[in-house]
MARTIRO-560388 format. One record per residue: z, y, x of N, C-alpha, C in turn; residue in one letter. Coordinates in steps of 0.1 Angstrom, whole numbers. Each point is the difference from the previous one (the first is absolute). Example, Ala and Ser with C-alpha at 12.3 -4.5 7.8 and 13.67 -1.06 7.14 Angstrom:
  n.zz  n.yy  n.xx ca.zz ca.yy ca.xx  c.zz  c.yy  c.xx residuo
    78   -57   132     0    12    -9     0    12     9       A
    -7    11    -4     0    11     9     8    11    -8       S
! end
This chain:
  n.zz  n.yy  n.xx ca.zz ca.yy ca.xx  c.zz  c.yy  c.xx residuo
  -110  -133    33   -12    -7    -2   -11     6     9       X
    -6    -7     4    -9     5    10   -17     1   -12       X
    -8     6     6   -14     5    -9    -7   -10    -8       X
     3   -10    13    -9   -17   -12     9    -3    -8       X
    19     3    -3     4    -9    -3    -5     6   -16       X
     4   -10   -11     0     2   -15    19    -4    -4       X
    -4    12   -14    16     3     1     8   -12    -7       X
   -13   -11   -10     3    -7    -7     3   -16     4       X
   -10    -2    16     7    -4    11    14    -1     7       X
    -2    14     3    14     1     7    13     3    -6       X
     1    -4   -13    12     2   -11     4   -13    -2       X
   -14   -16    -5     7   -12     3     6    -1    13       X
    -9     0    18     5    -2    13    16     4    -3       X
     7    17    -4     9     3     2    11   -10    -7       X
    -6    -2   -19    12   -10    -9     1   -11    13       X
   -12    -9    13     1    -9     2    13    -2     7       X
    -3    14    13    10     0     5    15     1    -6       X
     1     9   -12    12    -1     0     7   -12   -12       X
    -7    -9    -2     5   -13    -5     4   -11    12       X
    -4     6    12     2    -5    11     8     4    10       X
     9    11    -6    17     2    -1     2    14    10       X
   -11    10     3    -7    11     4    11    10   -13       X
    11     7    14     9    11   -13   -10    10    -1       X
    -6     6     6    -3    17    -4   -18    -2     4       X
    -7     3    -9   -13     7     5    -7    10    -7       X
    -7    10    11    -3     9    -7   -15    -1    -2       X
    -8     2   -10   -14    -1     0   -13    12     0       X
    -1     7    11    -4    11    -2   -15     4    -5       X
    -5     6   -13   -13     1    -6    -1    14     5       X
    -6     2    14    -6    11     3    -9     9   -14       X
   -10    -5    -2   -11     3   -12     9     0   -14       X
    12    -2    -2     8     4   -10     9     9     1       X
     4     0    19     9     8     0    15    -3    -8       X
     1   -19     0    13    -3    -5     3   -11    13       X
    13     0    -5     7   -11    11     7   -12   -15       X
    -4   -10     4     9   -10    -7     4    -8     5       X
    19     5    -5    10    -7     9     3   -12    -9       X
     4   -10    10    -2   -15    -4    17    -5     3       X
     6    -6    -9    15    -3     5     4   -13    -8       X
    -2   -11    11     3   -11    -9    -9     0    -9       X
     1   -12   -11   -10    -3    -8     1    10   -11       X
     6    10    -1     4    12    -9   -19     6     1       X
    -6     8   -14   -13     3    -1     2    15    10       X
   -10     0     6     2    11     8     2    17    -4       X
     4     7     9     7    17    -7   -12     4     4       X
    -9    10    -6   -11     8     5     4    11     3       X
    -1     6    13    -1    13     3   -11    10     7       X
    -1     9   -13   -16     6     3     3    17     5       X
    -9     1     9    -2    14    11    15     4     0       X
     6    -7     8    14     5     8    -3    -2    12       X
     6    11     6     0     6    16     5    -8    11       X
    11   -12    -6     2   -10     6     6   -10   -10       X
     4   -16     6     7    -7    -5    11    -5     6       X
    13    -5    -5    12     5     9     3   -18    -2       X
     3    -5    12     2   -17    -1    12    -4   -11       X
     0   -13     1    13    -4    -4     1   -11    -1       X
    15   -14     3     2    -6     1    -2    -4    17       X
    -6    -7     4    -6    -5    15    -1    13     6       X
    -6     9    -5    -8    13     8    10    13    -5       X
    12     0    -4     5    13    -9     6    10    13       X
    -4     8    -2     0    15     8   -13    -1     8       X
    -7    -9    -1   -15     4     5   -11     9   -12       X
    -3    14     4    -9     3    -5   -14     3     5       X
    -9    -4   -14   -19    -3     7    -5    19    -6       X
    -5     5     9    -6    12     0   -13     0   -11       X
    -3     1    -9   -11    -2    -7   -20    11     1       X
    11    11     4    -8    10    -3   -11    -4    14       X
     0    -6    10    -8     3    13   -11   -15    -6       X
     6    -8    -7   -10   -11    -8   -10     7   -12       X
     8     8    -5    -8     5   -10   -13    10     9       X
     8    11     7   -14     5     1    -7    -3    10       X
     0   -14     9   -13    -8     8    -6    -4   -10       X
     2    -4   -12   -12    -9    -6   -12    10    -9       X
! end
């Protein structure tokens, strides 16, 4: 999410996309310091202050570095 975005915003945009057949997204709340992963129309997994998130499905053995997000903001 970028500074303007709102998290309550960008949680419908994300359901939009993935009713729109979008396998994997990850939704990152800098200012929460969580990521919510999105898979299919499944309710999304919250994961809060981990050092990274590790892909899966479309993206599996890609891992997102967390900690260099966390401490720019």
């Amino acid at each position: 999410m970028s500074p303007s975005d709102r998290l309550a915003a960008a949680k419908k945009k994300m359901r939009l996309w993935m009713s729109n057949g979008v396998d994997l997204g990850w939704l990152i709340d800098g200012d929460n310091r969580t990521v919510h992963v999105y898979r299919g129309t499944a309710d999304p997994r919250i994961v809060a202050n981990a050092d990274s998130v590790e892909g899966e499905g479309p993206v599996a053995g890609f891992v997102l570095p967390l900690t260099a997000i966390w401490d720019g903001l």
